[in-house]
C-alpha positions in Angstrom: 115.4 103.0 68.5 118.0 100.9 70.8 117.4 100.4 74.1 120.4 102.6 75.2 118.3 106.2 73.3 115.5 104.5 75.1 116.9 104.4 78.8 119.4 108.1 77.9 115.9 109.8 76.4 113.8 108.9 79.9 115.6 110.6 82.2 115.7 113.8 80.7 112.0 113.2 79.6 111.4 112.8 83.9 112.0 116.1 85.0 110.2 118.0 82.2 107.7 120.4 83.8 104.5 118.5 85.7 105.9 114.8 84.8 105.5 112.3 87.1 108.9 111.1 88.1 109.5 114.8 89.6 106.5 114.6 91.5 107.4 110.9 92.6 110.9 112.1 93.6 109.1 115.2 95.1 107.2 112.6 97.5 109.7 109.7 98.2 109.5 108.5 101.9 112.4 108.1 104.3 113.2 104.8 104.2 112.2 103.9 100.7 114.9 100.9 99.1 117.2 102.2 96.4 118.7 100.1 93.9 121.6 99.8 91.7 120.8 97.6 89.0 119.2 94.2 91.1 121.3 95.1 94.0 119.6 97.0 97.1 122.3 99.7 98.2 120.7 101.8 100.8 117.2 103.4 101.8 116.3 107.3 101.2 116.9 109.8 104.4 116.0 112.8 102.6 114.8 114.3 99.7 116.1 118.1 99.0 115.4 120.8 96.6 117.5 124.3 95.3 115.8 127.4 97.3 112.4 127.6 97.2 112.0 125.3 94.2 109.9 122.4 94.5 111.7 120.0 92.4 114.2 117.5 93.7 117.7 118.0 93.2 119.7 115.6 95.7 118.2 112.3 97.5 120.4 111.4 100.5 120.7 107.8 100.3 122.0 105.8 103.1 124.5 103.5 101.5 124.6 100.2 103.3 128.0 99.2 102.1 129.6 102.4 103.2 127.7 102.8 106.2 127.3 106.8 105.7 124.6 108.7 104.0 125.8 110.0 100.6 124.0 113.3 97.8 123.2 111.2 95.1 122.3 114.0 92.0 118.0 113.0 91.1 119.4 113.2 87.2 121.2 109.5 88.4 117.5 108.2 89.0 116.7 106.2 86.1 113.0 105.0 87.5 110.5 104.9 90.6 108.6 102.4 91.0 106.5 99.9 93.9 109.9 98.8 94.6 111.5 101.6 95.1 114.3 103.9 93.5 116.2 102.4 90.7 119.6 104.7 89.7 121.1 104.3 85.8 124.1 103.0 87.0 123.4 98.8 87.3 126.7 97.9 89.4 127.1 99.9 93.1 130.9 100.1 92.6 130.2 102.7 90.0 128.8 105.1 92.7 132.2 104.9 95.1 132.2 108.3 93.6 129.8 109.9 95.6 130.4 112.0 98.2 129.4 111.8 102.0 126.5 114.1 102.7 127.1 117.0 104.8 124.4 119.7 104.9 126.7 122.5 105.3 128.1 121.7 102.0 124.8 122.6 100.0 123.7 125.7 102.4 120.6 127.0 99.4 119.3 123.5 99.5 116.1 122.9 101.2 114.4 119.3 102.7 111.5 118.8 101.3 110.9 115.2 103.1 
């Protein structure tokens, strides 16, 4: 098995039902570093969930380098660990596609922390 079915197979492995990643995402602090590749982009604001669900769906993630907080999708979360939230994407250029948060755009979301 390469390492690329390795890292592609994790991520989908994460969010099966009672794993540990979802109930890591479920709990991530305000304020905990996020990483893209080696490179710290921004800290978590929020963590949000669909309806009454209790899985994470969207982390909002201020990004330092864009000065704004942005909805960055939990299936782009590759690993947590002590050091804090590592996306699949290694180089932060790859995220300028990520839009600004604005609640109001994702009305049946809900903050879980």
């Amino acid at each position: 098995m390469t390492a690329n079915a390795v890292r592609e197979r994790r991520p989908r492995e994460a969010y099966k039902l009672g794993s540990t990643m979802a109930r890591t995402l479920e709990s991530l602090d305000p304020g905990t570093p996020v990483f893209a590749g080696e490179t710290r982009i921004g800290a978590v604001r929020a963590v949000f969930a669909e309806g009454e669900a209790r899985i994470a769906e969207i982390l909002v993630v201020h990004w330092d380098a864009r000065e704004e907080e942005v909805a960055v999708p939990t299936t782009e979360v590759e690993a947590v660990d002590a050091d804090g939230v590592h996306l699949m994407r290694q180089e932060p250029d790859q995220y300028n596609d990520l839009a600004p948060f604005d609640a109001s755009r994702f009305p049946s979301m809900r903050k879980l922390r």
